[in-house]
N, C-alpha and C positions, 0 to 999 in steps of 0.2 A: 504494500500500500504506500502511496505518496506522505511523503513526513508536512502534515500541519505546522503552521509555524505560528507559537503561544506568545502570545501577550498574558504578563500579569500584571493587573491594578490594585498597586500596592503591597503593600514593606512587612506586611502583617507577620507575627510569630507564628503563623498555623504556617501561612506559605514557605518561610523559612525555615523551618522544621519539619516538616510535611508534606507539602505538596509538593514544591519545588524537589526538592529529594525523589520524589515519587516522576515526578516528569523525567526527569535525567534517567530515569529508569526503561521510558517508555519508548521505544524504539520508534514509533512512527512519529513522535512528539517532539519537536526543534525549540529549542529556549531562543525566541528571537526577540523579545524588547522587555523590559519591564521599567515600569513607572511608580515614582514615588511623589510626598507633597514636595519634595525636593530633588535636584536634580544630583547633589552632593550623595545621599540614604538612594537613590537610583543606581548613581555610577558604584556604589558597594558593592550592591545585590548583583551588579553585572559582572566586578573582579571574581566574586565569593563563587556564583555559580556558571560564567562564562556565557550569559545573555551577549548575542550581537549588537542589541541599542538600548540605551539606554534615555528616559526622558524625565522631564523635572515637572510634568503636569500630566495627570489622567486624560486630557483631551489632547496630548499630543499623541498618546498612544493610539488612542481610538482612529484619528483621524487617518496614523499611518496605514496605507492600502495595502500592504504586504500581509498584516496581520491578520490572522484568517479566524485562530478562535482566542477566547479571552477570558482568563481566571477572575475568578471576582473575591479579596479576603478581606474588602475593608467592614466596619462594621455594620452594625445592621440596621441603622437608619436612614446611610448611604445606597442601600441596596436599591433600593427602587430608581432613582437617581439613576446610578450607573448602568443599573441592566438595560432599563433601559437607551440609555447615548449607547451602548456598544450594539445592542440588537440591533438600534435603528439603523446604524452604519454598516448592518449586514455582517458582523461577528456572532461566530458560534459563542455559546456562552456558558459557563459552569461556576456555579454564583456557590460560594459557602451559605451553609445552615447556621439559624433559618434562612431561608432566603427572602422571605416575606416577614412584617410584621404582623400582617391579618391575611386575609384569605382573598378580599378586593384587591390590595395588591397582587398577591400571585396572581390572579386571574388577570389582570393589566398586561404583567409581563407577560406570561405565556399566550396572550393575545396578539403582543409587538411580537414576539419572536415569530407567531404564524402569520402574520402581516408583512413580515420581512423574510421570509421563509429561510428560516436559519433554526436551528438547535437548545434549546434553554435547558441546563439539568441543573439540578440541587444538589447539593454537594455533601451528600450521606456516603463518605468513604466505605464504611464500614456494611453498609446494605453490598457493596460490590464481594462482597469476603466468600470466600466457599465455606467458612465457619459457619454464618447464616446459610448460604444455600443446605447445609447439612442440617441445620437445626429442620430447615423446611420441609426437606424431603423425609426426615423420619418422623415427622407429622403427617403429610401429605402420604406417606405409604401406611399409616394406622400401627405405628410403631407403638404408642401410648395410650391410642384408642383416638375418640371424640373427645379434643382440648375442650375443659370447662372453665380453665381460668389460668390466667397468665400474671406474675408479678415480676414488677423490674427494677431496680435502684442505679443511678449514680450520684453520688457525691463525693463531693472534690471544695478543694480547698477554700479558704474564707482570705479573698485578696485584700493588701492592704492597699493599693490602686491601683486598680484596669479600669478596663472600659465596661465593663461587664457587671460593674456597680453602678451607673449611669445610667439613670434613666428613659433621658432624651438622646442618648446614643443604641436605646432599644437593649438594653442589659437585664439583668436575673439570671435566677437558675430555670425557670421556667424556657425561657428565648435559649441560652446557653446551654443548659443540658438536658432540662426536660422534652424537647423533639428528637433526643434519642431514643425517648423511652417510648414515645408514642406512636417514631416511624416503627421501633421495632414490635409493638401493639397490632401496629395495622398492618405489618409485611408478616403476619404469622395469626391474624382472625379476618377470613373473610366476609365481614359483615359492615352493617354499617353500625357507626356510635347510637342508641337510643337514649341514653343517661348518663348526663356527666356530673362529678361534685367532687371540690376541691377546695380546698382550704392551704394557707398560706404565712409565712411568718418574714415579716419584710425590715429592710433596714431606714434607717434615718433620710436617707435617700430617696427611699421609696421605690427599691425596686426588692423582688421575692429572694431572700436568699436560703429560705426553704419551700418547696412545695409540695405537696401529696394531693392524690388524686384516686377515684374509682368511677368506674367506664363501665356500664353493659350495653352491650351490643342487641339488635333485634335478633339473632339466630339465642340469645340468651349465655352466650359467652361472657364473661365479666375480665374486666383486666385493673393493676393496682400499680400505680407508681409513686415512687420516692426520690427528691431530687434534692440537690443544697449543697451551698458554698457552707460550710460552717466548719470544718476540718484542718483548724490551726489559721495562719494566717503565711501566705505564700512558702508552701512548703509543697512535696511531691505526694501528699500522701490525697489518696482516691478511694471507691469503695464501688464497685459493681456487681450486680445481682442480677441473673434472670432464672426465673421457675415459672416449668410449664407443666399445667396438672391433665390428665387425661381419663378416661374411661377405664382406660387397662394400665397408666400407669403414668410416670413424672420425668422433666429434666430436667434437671440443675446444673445450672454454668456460674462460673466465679469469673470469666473471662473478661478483661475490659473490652469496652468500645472501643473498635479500631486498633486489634490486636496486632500482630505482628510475630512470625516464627512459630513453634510448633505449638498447639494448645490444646486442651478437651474438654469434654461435658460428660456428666454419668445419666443414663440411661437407669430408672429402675421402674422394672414390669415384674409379671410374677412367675419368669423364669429366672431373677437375679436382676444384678448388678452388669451394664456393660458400658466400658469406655470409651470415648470416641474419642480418636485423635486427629486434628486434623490440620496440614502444616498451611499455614496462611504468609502468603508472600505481602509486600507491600500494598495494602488499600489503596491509598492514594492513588499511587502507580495505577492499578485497574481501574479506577475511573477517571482518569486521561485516555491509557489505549481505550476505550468502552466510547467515549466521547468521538475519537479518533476516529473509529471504524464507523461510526453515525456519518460524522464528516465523509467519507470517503466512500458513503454510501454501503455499506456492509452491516447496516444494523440499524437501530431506534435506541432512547435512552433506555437505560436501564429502572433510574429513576424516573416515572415517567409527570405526564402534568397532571394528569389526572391523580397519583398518589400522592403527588407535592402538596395538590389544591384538599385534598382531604383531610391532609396530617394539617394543614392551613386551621382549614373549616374546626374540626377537632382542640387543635390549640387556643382558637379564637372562644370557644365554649370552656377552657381550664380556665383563661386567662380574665375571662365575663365573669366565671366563678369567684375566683380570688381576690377580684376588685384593683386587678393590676390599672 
């Protein structure tokens, strides 16, 4: 396949840790420009990872014609803003999560992206994992029977300042880690949400820095999330959970989101105890090639709009809940 040549808007920590890393990875993927609010934090990103251009403004990038698709890491009240100017100029686009703050936004974008007939994906590394694809299929194959209830936790650290305590830059644990919990809700119960309730414990600020939630669905599936910065103050320490209960039987992962290298779940039905292992190369990385093969015509998004626009719709109901 012909190598895409990436534009990324902005200097973000996920991009320099993560994504970027994960590009370099992807064989049909060319690091050709990245942009910063300076042109100085630009020309870094371009020694650091060997970008060809480098620019000192979001709209120099967009304008350049060479640029075919374009990372999205700034924060999330930027979002709507950028996806838009890059869609309209006919870039493919892969916005970081969430990529919306309500559900009218996504719907906006993924409107301009088919109005401009270009590619829009949400940028849920961790949905691309064959970890999940495994979880799916030993559901989907009646491994633990008919799923009655699904529970999931992240929590992660209590910053002493990001962006991610702000408010008006679209910040909480809700925005921030809660649409882990909910993509991974809706990419493992076929139905749709019938009842949502949620409650919240918020900072000075005013933005959720704990949230919990319970969901049942109309096929009467129920699901339970737990979310929250409250774990020290900028330190590495995280805490992830998923359990899935069934007719014949349960899984239990201790896995973080957006794992990396060899990892498992256990299995328990009532023939025992079984391990799954299963080795997960870079996320990131797979949703660049995944994007890539869209562009070059060999597929559709993985994430698609229609599951974007739901986990949207879905968030918009925790977040009505909570009094965000």
């Amino acid at each position: 396949m012909a190598k895409i040549k990436w534009g990324v808007l902005g200097t973000a920590n996920i991009a320099r840790g993560c994504t970027i890393p994960g590009m370099k990875l992807a064989e049909d993927c060319e690091l050709y420009a990245i942009a910063g609010r300076s042109l100085e934090k630009a020309e870094s990103f371009k020694q650091e990872f060997g970008f060809q251009k480098a620019y000192g403004s979001y709209e120099e990038l967009i304008a350049d014609k060479d640029v075919q698709a374009v990372y999205i890491p700034l924060p999330n009240n930027l979002h709507l803003k950028w996806v838009k100017e890059a869609l309209s100029a006919g870039k493919h686009v892969i916005c970081e999560k969430p990529l919306a703050l309500n559900a009218d936004e996504a719907k906006l974008m993924f409107d301009t992206a088919k109005e401009n007939g270009v590619y829009l994906m949400e940028a849920y590394a961790y949905l691309h994992s064959p970890y999940v694809e495994s979880l799916k299929k030993d559901i989907a194959d009646g491994v633990i029977g008919d799923v009655d209830y699904i529970e999931t936790a992240f929590v992660t650290q209590g910053y002493k300042e990001d962006i991610r305590l702000h408010k008006d830059l679209g910040g909480g644990a809700m925005y921030d880690l809660g649409c882990y919990c909910t993509t991974m809700i809706l990419s493992l119960i076929d139905s749709e949400p019938e009842y949502v309730k949620a409650s919240a414990e918020f900072t000075d600020l005013g933005v959720d820095a704990m949230t919990s939630g319970i969901i049942r669905f109309e096929n009467s599936v129920r699901a339970a999330f737990n979310v929250g910065m409250v774990l020290g103050k900028n330190t590495n320490a995280r805490y992830d959970r998923l359990y899935i209960h069934g007719s014949k039987g349960s899984i239990r992962s201790e896995v973080e989101y957006n794992q990396q290298g060899d990892a498992g779940y256990r299995v328990y039905t009532a023939d025992g105890l079984v391990e799954r292992k299963v080795s997960i190369p870079q996320n990131y990385s797979l949703e660049i090639v995944q994007m890539c093969r869209c562009i070059n015509g060999n597929g559709t998004p993985h994430v698609t709009p229609e599951f974007s626009i739901k986990n949207a719709q879905l968030m918009d109901r925790v977040l009505k809940e909570i009094g965000y």
